[in-house]
C-alpha positions as CSV (number, residue, x, y, z in Angstrom):
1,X,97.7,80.6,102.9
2,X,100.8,79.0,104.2
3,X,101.2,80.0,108.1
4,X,103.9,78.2,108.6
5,X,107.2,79.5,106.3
6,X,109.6,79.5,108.9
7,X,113.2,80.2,107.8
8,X,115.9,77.4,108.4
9,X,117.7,79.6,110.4
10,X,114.7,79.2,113.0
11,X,114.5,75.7,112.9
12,X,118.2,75.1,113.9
13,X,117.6,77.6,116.6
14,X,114.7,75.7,117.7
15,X,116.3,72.5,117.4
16,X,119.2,74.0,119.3
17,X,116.8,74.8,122.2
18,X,114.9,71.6,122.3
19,X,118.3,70.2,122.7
20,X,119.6,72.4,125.5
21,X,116.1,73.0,127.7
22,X,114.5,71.3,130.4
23,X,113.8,67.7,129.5
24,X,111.5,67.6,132.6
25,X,109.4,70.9,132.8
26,X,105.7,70.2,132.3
27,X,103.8,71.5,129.5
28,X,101.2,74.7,129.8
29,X,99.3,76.5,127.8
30,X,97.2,75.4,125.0
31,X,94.2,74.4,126.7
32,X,96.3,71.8,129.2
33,X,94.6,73.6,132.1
34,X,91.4,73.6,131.2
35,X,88.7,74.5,128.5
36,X,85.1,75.9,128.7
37,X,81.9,72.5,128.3
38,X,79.6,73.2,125.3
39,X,76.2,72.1,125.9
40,X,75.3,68.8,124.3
41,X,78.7,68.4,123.1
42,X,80.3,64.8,123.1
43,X,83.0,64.5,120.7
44,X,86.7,65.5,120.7
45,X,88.4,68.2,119.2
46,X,92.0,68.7,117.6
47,X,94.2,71.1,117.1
48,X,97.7,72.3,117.0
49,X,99.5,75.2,119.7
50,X,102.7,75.8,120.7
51,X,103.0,74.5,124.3
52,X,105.6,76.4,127.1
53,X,108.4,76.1,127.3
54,X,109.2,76.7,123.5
55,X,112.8,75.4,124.9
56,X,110.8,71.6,124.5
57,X,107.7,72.5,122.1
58,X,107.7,73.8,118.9
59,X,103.9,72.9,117.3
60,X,102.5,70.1,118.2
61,X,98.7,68.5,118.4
62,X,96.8,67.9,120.7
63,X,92.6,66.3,121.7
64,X,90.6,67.9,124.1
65,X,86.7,67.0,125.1
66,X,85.5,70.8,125.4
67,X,85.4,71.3,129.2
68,X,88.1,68.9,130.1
69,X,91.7,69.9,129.7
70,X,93.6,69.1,126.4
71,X,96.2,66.2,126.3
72,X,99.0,66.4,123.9
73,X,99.3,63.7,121.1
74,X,103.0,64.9,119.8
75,X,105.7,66.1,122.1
76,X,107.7,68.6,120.4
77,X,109.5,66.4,117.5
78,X,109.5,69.1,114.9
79,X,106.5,70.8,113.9
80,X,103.1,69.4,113.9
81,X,99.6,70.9,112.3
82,X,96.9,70.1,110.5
83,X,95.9,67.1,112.1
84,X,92.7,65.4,110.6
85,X,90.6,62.3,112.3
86,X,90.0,58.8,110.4
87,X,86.0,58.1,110.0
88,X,86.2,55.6,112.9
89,X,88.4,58.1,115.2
90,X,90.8,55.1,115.6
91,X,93.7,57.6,113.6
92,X,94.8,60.6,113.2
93,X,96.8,61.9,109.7
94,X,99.0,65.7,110.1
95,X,101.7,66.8,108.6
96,X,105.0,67.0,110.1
97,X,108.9,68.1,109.9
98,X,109.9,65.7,112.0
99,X,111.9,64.1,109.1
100,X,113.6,67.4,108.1
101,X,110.5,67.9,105.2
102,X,107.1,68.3,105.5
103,X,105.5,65.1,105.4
104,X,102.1,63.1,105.9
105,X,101.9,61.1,109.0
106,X,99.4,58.8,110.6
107,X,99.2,58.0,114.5
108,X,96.9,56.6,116.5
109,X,94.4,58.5,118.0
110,X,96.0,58.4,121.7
111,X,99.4,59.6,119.8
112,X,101.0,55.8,119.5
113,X,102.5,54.6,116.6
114,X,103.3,57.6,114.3
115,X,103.8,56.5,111.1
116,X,105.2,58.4,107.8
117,X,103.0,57.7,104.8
118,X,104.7,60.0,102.0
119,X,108.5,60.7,100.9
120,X,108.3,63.1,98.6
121,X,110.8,66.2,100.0
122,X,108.0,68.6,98.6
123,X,106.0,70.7,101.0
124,X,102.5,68.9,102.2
125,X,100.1,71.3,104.0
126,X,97.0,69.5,104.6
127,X,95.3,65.8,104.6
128,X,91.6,64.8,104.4
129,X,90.5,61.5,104.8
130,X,87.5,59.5,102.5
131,X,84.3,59.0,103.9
132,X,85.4,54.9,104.2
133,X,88.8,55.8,105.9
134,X,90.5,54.2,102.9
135,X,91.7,57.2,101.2
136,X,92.9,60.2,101.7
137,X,93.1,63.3,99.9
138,X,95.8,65.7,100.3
139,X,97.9,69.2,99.2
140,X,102.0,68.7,98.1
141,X,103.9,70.5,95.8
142,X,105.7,67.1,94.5
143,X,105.0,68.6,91.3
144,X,107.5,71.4,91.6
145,X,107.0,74.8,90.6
146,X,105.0,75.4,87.2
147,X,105.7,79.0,86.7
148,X,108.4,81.6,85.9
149,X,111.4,81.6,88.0
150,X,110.5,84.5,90.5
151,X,107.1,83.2,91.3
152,X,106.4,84.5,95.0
153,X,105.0,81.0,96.1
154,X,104.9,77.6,95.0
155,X,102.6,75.7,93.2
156,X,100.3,73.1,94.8
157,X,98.3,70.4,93.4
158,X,95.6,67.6,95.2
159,X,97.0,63.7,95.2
160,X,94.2,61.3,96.1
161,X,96.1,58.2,97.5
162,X,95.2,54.8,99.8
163,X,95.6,55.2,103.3
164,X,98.8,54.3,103.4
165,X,99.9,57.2,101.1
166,X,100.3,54.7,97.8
167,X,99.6,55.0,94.4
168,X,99.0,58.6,94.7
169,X,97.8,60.8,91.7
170,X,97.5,64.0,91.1
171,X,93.7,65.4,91.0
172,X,94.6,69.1,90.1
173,X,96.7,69.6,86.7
174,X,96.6,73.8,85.6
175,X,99.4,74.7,87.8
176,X,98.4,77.6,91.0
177,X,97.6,77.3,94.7
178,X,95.3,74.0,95.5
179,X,94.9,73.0,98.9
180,X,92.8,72.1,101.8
181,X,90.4,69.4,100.4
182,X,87.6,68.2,101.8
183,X,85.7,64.8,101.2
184,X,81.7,65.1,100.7
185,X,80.3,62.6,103.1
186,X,78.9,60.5,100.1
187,X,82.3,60.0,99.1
188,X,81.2,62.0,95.5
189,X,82.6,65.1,95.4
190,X,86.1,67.0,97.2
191,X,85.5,70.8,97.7
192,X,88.8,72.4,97.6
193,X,90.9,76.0,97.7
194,X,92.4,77.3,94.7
195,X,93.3,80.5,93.0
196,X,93.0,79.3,89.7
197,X,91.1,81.8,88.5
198,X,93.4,84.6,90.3
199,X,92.0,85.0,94.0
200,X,91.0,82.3,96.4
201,X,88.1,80.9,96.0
202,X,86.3,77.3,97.0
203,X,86.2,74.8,94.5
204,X,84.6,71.6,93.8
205,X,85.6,68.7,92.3
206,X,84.4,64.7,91.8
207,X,86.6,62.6,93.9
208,X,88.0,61.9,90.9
209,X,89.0,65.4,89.9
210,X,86.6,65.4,87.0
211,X,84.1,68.4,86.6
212,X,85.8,71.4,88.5
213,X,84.1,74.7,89.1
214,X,84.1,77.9,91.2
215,X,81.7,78.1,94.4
216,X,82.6,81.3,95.1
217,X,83.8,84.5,93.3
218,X,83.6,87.3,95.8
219,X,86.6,88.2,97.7
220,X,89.1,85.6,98.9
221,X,87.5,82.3,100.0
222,X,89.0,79.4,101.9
223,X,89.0,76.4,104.3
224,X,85.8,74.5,102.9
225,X,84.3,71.8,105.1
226,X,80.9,70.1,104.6
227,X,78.1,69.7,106.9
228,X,77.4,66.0,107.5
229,X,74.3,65.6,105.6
230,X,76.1,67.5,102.4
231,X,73.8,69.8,102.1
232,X,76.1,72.7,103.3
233,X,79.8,73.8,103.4
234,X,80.8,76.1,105.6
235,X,84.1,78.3,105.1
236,X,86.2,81.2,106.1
237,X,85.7,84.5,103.2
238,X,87.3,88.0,103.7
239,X,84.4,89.7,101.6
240,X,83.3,91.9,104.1
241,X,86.0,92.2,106.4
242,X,88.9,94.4,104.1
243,X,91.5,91.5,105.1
244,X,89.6,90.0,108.1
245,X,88.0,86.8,107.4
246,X,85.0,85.4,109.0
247,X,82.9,82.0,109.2
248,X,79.9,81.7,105.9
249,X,77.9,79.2,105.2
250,X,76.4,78.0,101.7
251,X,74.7,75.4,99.8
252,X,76.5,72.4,98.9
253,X,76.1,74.0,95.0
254,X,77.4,77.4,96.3
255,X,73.8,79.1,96.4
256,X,72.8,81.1,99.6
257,X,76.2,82.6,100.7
258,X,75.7,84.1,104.1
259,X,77.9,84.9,107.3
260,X,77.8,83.1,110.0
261,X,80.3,84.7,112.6
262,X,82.9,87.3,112.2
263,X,86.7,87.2,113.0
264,X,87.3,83.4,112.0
265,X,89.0,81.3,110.0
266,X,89.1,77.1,109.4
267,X,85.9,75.9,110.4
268,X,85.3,72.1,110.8
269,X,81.6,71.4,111.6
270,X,80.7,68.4,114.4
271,X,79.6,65.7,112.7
272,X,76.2,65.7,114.8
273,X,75.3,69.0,113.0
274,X,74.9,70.9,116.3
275,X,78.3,73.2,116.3
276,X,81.0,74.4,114.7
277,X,84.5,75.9,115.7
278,X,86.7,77.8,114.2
279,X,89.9,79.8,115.6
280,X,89.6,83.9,116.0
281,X,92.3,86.1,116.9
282,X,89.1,89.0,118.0
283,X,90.2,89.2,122.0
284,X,93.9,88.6,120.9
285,X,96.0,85.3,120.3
286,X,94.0,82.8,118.2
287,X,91.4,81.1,120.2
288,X,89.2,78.3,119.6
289,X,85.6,79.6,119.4
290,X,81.9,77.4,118.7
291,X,79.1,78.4,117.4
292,X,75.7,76.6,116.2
293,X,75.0,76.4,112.1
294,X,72.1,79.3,113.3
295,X,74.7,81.6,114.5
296,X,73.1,81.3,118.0
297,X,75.3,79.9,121.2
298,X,78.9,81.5,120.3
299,X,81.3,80.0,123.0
300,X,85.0,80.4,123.6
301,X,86.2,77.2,124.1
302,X,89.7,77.5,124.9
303,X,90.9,81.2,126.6
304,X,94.9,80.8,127.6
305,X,96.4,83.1,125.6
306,X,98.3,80.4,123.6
307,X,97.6,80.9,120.0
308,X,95.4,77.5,118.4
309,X,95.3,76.3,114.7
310,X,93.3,74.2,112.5
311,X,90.4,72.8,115.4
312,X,88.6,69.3,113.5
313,X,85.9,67.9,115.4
314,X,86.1,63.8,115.9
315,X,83.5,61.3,116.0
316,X,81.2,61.2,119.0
């Protein structure tokens, strides 16, 4: 689940490298030249890529309107990813190593201001925000590792905090993998990954981590994210695939499991209801692709050759 276990040796090189290369070199790649329009499609998207030269960029985030070219928010000070937009698209939480550990930050939406919200020297891979903007739910292990010494992973447990990343408390408690929450737009319910039960699967919780329960329960399933009325999550499931996931829908309850596309993982569905991307490796690199909740209108949004991560559509 964790794409980004780098060793410290590659760190220092990269730091090494940002220090030694071309201060002034523009950045390419990643959509900066251009990105393919989507029919009826107003809101923003964003991301994270490795811009060229990796002598200045390591991962960083950046917006893009589809059919305009992207603009980057970060600017190569550590590494940068799953970025996640505030309610009123004002700001933007991600995690970053720009500290030396991965921690939450918040910035504003044109990339002012960056802020670090947590402290906790534990690894954070992912942030959701409340329906309200004024909290946020997000994956650490703070808790430190809950099993026997020569566990090949560490635990991860769900804090729900305030926006500002205080009072946070855990919401998960049995020890395993639990990441990549996501808020129901009501504001009642989080559906989450786990492996609780030994594989992968989508979970849901009440935003107060009361009631959880399996969604899923066939093959690995991950990356939950709900459609804006709630009546529908939509999520990224190997079942089919022997190893390669693709994009399903289901009810909000877990009923009517069905594919959508194949070769995809992390959807994030517009909150208009007309598309949803996701990022597919199919015709090489990962690529930013759309598609509408029918399956019909599959469009490559972004085609450089720059591999993209974790696309979240913003308000309109």
């Amino acid at each position: 689940m964790n794409r980004l276990a780098a060793a410290a040796s590659s760190v220092v090189a990269a730091l090494i490298l940002v220090a030694c290369g071309a201060k002034d070199e523009a950045p390419r790649g990643c959509g900066l030249e251009g990105t393919t329009p989507l029919p009826d499609a107003s809101a923003e998207l964003l991301y994270a890529c490795s811009p060229e030269p990796n002598s200045r960029y390591r991962l960083d985030i950046l917006v893009v309107r589809p059919g305009e070219p992207a603009r980057l928010l970060t600017h190569g000070e550590g590494v940068n990813y799953r970025p996640s937009w505030s309610p009123d698209g004002r700001h933007i939480a991600f995690v970053s190593t720009r500290s030396g550990a991965t921690e939450l930050h918040v910035m504003n939406a044109d990339g002012t201001g960056v802020l670090q919200i947590t402290d906790s020297q534990a690894f954070v891979p992912n942030v959701n925000w409340s329906p309200d903007g004024a909290r946020i739910v997000f994956a650490s292990t703070a808790a430190g590792i809950t099993g026997p010494l020569g566990v090949s992973r560490v635990p991860s447990d769900i804090y729900l905090a305030r926006g500002d990343g205080s009072e946070a408390r855990r919401l998960t408690l049995d020890g395993g993998y639990n990441a990549e929450p996501d808020w129901s737009p009501d504001g009642g319910r989080i559906a989450f990954t786990s492996d609780l039960g030994g594989t992968f699967q989508v979970w849901m919780m009440g935003s107060d981590g009361s009631g959880q329960r399996p969604l899923t329960s066939v093959g690995q399933n991950s990356a939950p994210d709900w459609s804006p009325d709630g009546s529908q999550i939509v999520f990224d499931s190997d079942r089919d695939h022997h190893g390669n996931d693709s994009i399903y829908l289901m009810g909000a309850d877990g009923s009517g499991q069905r594919p959508l596309a194949d070769d995809g993982i992390h959807p994030s569905w517009s909150r208009d209801g007309q598309w949803i991307v996701f990022e597919s490796d199919r015709d090489g690199p990962n690529e930013i692709y759309a598609v509408h909740p029918d399956g019909s209108g599959l469009t490559q949004v972004t085609h450089d050759g720059a591999s993209k991560d974790e696309p979240e559509w913003g308000p309109a």
